[in-house]
C-alpha positions as CSV (number, residue, x, y, z in Angstrom):
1,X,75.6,146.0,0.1
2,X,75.6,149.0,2.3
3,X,75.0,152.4,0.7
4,X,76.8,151.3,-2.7
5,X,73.4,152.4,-5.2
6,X,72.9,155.1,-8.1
7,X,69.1,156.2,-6.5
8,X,67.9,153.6,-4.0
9,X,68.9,150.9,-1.6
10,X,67.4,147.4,-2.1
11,X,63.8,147.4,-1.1
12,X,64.7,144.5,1.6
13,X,62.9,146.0,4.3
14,X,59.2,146.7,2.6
15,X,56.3,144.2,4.6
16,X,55.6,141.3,2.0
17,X,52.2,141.3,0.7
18,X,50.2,138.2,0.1
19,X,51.1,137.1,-3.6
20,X,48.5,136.0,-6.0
21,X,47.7,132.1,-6.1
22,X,49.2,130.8,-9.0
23,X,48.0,127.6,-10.5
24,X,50.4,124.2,-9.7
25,X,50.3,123.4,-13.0
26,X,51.1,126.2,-14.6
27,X,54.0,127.0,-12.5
28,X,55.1,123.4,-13.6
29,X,54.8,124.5,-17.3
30,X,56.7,128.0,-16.7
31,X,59.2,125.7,-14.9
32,X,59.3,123.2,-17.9
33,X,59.4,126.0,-20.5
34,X,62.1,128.2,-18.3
35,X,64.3,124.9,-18.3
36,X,64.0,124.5,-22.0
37,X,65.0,127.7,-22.8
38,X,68.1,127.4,-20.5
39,X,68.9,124.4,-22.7
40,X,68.6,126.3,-26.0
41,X,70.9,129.1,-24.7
42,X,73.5,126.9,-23.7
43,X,73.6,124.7,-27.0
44,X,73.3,128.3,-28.9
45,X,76.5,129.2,-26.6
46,X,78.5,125.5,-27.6
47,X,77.6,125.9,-31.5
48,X,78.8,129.8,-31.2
49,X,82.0,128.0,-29.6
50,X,82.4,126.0,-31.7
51,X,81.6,126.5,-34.6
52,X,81.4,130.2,-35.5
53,X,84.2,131.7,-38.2
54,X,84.4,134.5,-35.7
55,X,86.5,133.1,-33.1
56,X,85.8,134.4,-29.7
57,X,87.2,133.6,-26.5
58,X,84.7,131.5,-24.2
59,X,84.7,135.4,-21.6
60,X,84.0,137.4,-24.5
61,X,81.2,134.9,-25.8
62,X,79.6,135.2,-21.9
63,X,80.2,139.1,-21.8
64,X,78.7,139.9,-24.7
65,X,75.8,137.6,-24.1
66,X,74.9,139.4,-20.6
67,X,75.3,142.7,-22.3
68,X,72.7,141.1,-24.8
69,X,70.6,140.5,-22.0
70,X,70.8,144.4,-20.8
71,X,70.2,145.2,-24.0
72,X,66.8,143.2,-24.4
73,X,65.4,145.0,-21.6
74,X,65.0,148.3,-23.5
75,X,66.4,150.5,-20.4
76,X,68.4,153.2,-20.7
77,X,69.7,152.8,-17.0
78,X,70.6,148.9,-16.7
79,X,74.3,148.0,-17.1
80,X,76.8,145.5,-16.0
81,X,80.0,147.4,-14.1
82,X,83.5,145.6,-14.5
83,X,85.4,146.0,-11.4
84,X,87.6,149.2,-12.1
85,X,84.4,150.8,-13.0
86,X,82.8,149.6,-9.9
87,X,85.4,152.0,-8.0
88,X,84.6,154.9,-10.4
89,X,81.3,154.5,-9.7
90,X,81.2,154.1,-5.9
91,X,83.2,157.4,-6.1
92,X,80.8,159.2,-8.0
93,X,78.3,158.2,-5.9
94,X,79.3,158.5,-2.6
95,X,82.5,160.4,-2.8
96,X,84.7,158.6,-1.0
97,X,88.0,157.1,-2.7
98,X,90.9,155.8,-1.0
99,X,94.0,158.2,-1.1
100,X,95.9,161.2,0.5
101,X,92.8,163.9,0.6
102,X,94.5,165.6,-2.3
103,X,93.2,167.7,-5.5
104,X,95.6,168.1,-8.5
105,X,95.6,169.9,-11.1
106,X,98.0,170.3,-14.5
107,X,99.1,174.3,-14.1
108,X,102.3,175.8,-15.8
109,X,102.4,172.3,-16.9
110,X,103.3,170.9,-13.7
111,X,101.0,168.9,-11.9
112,X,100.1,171.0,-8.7
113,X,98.4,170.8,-5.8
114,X,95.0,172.9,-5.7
115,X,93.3,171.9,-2.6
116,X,94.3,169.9,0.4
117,X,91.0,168.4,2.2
118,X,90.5,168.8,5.9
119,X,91.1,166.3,8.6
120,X,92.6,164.0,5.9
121,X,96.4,162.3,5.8
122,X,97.6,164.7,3.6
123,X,96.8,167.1,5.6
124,X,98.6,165.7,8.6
125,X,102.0,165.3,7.1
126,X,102.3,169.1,6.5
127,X,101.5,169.1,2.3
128,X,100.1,172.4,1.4
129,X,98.3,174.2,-1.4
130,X,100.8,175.1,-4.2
131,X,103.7,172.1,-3.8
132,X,104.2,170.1,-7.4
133,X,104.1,166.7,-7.2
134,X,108.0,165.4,-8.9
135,X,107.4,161.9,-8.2
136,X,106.0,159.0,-6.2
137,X,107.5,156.2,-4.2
138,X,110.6,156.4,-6.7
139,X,109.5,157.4,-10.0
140,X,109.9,160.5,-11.4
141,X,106.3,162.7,-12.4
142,X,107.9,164.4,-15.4
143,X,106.2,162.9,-18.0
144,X,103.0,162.4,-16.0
145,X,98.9,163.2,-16.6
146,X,97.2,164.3,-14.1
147,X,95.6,160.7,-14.0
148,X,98.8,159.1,-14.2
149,X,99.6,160.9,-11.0
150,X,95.8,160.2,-9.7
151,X,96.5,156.4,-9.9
152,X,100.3,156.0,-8.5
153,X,99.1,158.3,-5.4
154,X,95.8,156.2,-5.0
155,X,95.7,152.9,-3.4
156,X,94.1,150.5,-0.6
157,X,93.7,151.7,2.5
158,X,96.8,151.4,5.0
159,X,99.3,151.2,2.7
160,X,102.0,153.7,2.9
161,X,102.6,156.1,-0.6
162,X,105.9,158.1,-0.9
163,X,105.1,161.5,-2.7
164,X,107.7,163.9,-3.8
165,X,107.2,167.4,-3.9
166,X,108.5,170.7,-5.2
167,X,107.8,174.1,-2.8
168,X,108.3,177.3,-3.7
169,X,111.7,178.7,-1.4
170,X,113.1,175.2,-0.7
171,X,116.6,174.4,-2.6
172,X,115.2,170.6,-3.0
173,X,112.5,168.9,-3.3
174,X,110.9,167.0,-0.3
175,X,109.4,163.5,0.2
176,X,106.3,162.8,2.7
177,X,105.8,159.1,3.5
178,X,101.7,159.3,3.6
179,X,99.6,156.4,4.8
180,X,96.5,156.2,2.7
181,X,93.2,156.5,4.2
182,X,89.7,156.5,3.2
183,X,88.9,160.5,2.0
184,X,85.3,161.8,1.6
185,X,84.8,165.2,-0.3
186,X,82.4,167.3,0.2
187,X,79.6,167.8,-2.6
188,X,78.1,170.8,-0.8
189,X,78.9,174.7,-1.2
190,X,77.5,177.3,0.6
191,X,77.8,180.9,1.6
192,X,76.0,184.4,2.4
193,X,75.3,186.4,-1.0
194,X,74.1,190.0,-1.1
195,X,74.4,190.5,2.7
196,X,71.2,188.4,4.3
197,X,70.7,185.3,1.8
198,X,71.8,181.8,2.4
199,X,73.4,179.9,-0.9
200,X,73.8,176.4,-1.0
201,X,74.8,174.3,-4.1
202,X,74.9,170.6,-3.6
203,X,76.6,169.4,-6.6
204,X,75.3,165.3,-6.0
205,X,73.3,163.8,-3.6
206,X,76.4,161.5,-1.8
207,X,77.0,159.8,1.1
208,X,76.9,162.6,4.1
209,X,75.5,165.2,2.5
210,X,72.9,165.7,4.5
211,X,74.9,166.3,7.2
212,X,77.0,168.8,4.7
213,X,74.1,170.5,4.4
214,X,72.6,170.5,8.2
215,X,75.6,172.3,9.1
216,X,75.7,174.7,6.3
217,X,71.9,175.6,7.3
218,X,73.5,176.2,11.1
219,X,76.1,178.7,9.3
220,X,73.0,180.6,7.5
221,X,70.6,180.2,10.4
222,X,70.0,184.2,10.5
223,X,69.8,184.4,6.7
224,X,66.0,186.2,5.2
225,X,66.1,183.6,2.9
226,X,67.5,180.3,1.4
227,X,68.4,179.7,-2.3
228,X,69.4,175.6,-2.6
229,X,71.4,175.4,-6.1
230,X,70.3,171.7,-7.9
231,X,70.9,172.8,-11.2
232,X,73.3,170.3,-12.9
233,X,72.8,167.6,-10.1
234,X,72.5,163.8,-11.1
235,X,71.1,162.8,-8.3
236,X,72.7,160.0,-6.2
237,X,71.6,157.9,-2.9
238,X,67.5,157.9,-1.5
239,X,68.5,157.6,1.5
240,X,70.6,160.9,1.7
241,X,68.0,162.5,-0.3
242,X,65.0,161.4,2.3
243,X,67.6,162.8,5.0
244,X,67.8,165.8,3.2
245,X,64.0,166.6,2.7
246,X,63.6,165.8,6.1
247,X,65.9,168.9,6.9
248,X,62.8,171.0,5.5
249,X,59.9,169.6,5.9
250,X,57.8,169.2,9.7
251,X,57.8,165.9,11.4
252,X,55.3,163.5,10.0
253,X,54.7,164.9,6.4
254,X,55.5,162.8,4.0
255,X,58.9,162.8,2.2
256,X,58.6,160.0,-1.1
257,X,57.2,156.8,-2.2
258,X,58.6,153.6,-4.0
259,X,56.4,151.1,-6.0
260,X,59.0,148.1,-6.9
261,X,59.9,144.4,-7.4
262,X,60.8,142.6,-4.5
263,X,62.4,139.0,-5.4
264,X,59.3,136.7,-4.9
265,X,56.5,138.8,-5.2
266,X,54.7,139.6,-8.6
267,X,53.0,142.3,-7.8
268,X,54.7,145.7,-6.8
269,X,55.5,146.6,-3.4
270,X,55.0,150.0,-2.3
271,X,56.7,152.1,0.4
272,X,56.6,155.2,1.8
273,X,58.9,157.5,3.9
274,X,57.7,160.6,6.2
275,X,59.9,163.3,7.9
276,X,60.8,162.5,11.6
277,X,62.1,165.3,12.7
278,X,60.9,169.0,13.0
279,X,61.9,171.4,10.1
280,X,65.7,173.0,10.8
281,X,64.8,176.0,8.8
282,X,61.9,177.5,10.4
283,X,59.7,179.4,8.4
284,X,62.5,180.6,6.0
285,X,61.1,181.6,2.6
286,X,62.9,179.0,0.6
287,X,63.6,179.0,-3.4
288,X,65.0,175.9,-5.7
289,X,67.6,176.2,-8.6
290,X,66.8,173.3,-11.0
291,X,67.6,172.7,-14.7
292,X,67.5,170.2,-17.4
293,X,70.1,168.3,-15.9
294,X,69.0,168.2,-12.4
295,X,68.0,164.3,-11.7
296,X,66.9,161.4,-9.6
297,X,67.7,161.5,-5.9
298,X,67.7,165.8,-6.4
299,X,64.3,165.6,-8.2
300,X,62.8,164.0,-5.0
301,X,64.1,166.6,-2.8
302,X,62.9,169.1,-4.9
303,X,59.5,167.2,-5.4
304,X,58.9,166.7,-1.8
305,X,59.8,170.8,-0.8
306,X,57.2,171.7,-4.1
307,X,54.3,169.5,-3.3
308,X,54.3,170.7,0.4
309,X,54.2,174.3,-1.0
310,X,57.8,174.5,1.3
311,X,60.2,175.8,-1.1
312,X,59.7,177.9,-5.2
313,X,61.1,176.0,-8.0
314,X,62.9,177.9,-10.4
315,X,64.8,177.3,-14.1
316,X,64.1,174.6,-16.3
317,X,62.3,171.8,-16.1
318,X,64.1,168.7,-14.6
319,X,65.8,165.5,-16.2
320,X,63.0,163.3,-15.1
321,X,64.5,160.1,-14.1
322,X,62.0,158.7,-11.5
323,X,62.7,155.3,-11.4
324,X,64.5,153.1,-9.0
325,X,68.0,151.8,-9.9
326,X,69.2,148.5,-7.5
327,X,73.0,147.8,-7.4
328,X,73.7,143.5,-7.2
329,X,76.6,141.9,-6.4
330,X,78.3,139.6,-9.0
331,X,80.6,137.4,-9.3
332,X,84.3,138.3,-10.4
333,X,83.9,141.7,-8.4
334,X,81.0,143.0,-11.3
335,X,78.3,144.5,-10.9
336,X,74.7,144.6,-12.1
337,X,72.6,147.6,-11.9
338,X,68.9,147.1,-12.9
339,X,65.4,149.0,-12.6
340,X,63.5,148.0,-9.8
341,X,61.1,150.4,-9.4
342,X,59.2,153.5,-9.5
343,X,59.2,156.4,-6.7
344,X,56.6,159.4,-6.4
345,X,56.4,162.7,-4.9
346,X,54.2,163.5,-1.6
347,X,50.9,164.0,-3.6
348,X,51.8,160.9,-5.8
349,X,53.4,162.4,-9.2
350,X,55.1,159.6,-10.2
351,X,58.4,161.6,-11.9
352,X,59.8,159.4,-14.8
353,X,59.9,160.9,-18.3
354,X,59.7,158.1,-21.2
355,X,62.7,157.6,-23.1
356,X,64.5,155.5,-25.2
357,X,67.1,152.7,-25.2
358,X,69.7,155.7,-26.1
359,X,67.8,157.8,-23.4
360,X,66.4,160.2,-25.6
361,X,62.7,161.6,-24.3
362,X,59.7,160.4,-26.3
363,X,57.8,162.1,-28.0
364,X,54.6,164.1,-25.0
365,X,52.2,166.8,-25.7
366,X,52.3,169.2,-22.8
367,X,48.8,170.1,-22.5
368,X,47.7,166.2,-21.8
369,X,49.9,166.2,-19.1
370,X,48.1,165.5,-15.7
371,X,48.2,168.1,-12.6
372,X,47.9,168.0,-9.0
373,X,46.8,170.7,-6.3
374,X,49.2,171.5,-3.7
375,X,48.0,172.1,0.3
376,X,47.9,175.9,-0.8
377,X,46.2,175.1,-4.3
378,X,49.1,176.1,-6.5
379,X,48.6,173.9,-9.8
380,X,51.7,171.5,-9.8
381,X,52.0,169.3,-13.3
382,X,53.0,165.7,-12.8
383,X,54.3,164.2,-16.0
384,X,58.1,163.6,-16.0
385,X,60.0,165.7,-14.4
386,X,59.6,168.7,-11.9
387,X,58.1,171.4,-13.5
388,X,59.6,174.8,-12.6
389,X,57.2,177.0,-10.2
390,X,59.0,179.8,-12.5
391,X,60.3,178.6,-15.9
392,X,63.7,180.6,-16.8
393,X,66.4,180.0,-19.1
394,X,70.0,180.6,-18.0
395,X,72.4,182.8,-20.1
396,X,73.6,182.4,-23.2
397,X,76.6,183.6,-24.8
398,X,77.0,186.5,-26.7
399,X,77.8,186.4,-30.5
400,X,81.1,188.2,-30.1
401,X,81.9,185.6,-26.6
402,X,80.7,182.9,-29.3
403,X,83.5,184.2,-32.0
404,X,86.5,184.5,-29.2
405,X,85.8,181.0,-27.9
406,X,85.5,179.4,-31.8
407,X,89.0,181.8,-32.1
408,X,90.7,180.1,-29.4
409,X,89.8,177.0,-29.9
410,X,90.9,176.8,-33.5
411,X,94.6,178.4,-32.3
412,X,94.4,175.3,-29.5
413,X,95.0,177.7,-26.8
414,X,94.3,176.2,-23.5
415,X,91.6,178.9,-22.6
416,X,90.2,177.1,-19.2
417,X,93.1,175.7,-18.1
418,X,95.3,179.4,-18.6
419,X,92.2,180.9,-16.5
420,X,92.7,178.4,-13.2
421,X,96.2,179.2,-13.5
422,X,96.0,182.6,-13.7
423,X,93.9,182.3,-10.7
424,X,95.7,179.8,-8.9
425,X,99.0,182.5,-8.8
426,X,97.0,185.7,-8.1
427,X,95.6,183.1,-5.0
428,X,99.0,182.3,-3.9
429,X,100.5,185.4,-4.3
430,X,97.7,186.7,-1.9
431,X,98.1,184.5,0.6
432,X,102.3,185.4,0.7
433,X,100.9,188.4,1.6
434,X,101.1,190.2,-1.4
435,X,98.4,192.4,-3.8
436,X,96.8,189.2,-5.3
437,X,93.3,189.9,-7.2
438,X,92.3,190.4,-10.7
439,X,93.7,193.8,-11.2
440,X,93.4,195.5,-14.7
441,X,97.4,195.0,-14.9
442,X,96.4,191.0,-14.5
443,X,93.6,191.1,-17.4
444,X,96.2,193.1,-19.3
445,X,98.6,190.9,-19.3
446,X,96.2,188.0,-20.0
447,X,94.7,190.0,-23.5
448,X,98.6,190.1,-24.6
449,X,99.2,187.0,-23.8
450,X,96.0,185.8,-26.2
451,X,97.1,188.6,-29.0
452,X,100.7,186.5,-28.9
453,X,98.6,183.2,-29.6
454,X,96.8,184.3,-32.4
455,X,93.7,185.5,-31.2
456,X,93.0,188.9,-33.3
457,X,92.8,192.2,-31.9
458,X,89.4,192.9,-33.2
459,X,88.5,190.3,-30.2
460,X,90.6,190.9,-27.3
461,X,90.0,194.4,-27.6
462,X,86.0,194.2,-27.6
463,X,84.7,195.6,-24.8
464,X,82.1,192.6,-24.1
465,X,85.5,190.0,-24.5
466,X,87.1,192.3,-22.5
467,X,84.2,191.7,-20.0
468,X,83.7,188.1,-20.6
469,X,87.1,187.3,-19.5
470,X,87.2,189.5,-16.3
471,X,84.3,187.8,-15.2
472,X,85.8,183.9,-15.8
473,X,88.7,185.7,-13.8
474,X,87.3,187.0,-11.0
475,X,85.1,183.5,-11.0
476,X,88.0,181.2,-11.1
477,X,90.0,183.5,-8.2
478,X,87.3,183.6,-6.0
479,X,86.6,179.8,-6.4
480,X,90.1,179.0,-6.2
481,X,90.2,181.1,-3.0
482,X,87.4,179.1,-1.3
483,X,85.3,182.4,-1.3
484,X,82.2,180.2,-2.2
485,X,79.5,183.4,-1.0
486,X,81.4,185.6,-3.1
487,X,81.8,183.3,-6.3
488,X,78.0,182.9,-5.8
489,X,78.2,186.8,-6.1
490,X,80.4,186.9,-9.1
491,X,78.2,183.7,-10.7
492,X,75.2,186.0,-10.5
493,X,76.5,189.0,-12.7
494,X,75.8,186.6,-15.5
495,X,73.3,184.1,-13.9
496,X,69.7,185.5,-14.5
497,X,68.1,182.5,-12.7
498,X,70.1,183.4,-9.7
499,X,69.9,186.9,-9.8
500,X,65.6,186.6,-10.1
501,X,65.6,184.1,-7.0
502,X,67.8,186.8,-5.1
503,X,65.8,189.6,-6.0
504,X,62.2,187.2,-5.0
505,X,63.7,186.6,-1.6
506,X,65.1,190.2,-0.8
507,X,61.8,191.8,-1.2
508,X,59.2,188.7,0.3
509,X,58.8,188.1,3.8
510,X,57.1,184.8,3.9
511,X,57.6,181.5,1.8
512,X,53.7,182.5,0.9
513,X,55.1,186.6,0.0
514,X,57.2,184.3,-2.3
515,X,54.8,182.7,-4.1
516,X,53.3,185.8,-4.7
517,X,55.8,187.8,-6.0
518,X,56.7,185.1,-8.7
519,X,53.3,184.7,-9.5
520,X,53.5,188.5,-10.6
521,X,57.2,188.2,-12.5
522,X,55.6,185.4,-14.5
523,X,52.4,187.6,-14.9
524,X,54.5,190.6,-16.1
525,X,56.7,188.4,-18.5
526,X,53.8,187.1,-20.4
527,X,52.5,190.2,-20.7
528,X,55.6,191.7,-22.2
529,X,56.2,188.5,-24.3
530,X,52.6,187.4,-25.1
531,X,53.6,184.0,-23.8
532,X,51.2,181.4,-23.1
533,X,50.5,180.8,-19.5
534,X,52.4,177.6,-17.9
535,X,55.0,175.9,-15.8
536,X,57.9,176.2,-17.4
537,X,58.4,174.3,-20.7
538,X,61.4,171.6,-21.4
């Protein structure tokens, strides 16, 4: 099944173990009773059929009763994947989908080309950043979504795709005959910030991102420090997420652990991964971005860097979804995807947070929770979740922000979509060679624009709105721009988590200097707030 998983492969690979014995005649009675209750479901199933005022079509009646058995399991991550979800899901995962290399976007209501991917066919037949897609093969995009265009341009691989396009300067609009090939993007960002620290964001854990991430370590190699962004990361494939740690750690220590079900065996199976290479990054001091959404295949790289005292963890504390998801072939091009088992950090924290069928936590006291000592004797607690070396909150909008977005929703003014558009023409107009940039004449412009939709003066003239939207501005332009080290910048302005791990790695010389200095902030901050010592809270 290759690499197709949420957070692990099959455990195919892991030695057997000698089962229990099992007594021959109670193996015959489970076998007599397993038979009898086959029998029971399939009469249940005929009478249904048959009889049942609610007439149901024999599919439905056999969907509904797998989905029953998901159900009965009582966890939140099993699920049966029909087969167009199957593609939605092997792109999420792995990002790879067969198409052009293309991103689109709907700006001035047309549906434009934002991005055109290296080294893929789109990039080969000449279509550039900025062209509107009019049509493809031989129907016209007037009347088109953005996913409506997303579909008709998407298709197996090999097969030839006609798409029409609209450039600025040409009299008429052009058609590129574009073979369609497999396209992989990217899920890593990265970038010097403040002059001598290394950024990378990985944004999931997909299929190459290690490798994204090897080379973006090469680009920072002189850096004083690295900040690796897993805030807001779901996780993805163990494998990728092994390859990763290994990218930190020495040769030999050890990366993660699985105890799961292996068809035939009752008891667990356990296995465990070490590094097997030397560390890329030397003795870099090293700090992690993690938050409440930061999950799965992330939380073991993050897991593995804290428990070997390699890397300071810093936000919120972490989704907590520690177990082990397998992906099964079924028939009719479905899929099954179950819980096999559970993984564990280096010094055996197993990760997984309790929740419910609708995957909402359970109810924990914090101060019963277990704790571990690292090599360095740093206090880690192990009970669902990574716990933040240093617990901070992100920012929060201001009331006045607060009032302008309530404003702007309840005049339905596009407010995200008028921002990337902005963006996207001071970004073209800059690279014709002209004075693109968000210049006080741009923001102008965009607060009369918002007056003439409604939004009061009281609000687009406040100082702190005024503010607000310069900074989405300059965000969006820079992003659009593919100035990723000076988005990071921009990001920061409002971004306290980011701004403290900057600060921590300007002024420490050693991943230990690190420690220490954080160890202080959180010192200071309890004193000023009278906060009860800890690792971070949810």
């Amino acid at each position: 099944m290759s690499r197709f998983l949420l957070l692990l492969f099959l455990l195919s690979g892991v030695p057997a173990l000698h089962a229990q014995s099992t007594n021959g005649a109670q193996r015959g009675a489970d076998a007599r009773n397993g038979a009898n209750e086959a029998e029971v479901f399939i009469q249940a199933f005929q009478a249904i059929r048959s009889y049942s005022l609610n007439s149901l079509g024999d599919s439905i009646l056999w969907e509904k009763a797998i989905e029953g058995l998901v159900e009965g399991l009582g966890d939140p991550y099993a699920a049966v994947f029909t087969p167009s979800e199957v593609e939605a899901f092997e792109e999420e995962t792995t990002g790879n989908y067969a198409g052009i290399g293309v991103q689109i976007s709907d700006l001035n209501q047309e549906i434009t080309i934002t991005a055109v991917f290296r080294g893929t066919p789109a990039e080969a037949a000449g279509i550039q950043v900025g062209d509107v897609i009019v049509g493809v093969d031989d129907d016209s995009a007037e009347e088109w979504t953005t996913a409506d265009t997303s579909r008709r341009i998407r298709g197996e691989v090999g097969t030839m795709v006609d798409v029409i396009i609209r450039r600025e300067g040409m009299a008429e609009p052009m058609r590129y005959p574009i073979r369609r090939d497999q396209v992989h993007v990217s899920s890593v960002i990265s970038g010097r910030i403040f002059g001598d620290i290394g950024y990378i964001a990985l944004d999931r854990v997909a299929e190459n991102s290690a490798a994204e991430v090897d080379s973006a370590l090469v680009e920072l190699d002189d850096t004083r420090g690295i900040i690796l962004d897993l805030r807001q990361n779901p996780g993805g494939l163990l494998d990728e997420s092994l390859y990763l740690a290994d990218l930190f750690l020495e040769e030999g220590e050890r990366l993660a652990a699985v105890k799961g079900r292996v068809p035939g065996r009752a008891a667990p199976v356990e296995e465990a991964w070490t590094a097997q290479a030397p560390t890329r990054v030397g003795d870099v001091p090293i700090v992690i971005l993690v938050d409440r959404f930061t999950a799965s295949a992330a939380e073991i790289l993050a897991g593995a860097l804290q428990d070997h005292d390699r890397a300071l963890v810093m936000g919120e504390r972490t989704f907590g979804k520690g177990v082990v998801q397998t992906v099964l072939a079924l028939p009719a091009g479905r899929r099954i995807r179950l819980t096999t088992g559970e993984w564990f950090t280096p010094l055996g924290r197993g990760l997984h947070r309790a929740r419910d069928r609708d995957g909402t936590p359970l109810p924990e006291q914090l101060d019963t929770i277990r704790t571990v000592r690292s090599p360095q004797g740093r206090e880690l607690m192990a009970g669902g979740g990574i716990f933040p070396d240093l617990g901070m909150q992100e920012d929060t909008l201001r009331l006045v922000e607060r009032e302008f977005l309530g404003e702007a929703s309840a005049a339905q003014y596009p407010l995200g979509v008028r921002l990337q558009e902005i963006a996207f023409d001071q970004v073209r107009a800059m690279s014709a060679g002209g004075t693109g940039g968000i210049t006080d004449g741009v923001v102008e412009a965009f607060l009369t624009e918002l007056s003439g939709a409604g939004i009061s003066a009281g609000l687009t003239q406040d100082p702190v709105v005024v503010d607000y939207l310069r900074w989405r501005l300059s965000l969006a332009f820079h992003q659009r721009a593919g100035n990723d080290g000076r988005a990071a910048e921009v990001r920061a302005e409002r971004d306290p988590v980011l701004t403290q791990a900057v600060e921590l790695l300007g002024a420490s010389s050693s991943q230990a200097d690190l420690f220490l200095r954080a160890n202080q902030v959180e010192t200071a901050r309890e004193a000023r707030e009278g906060a009860v010592p800890g690792n971070g809270g949810d």
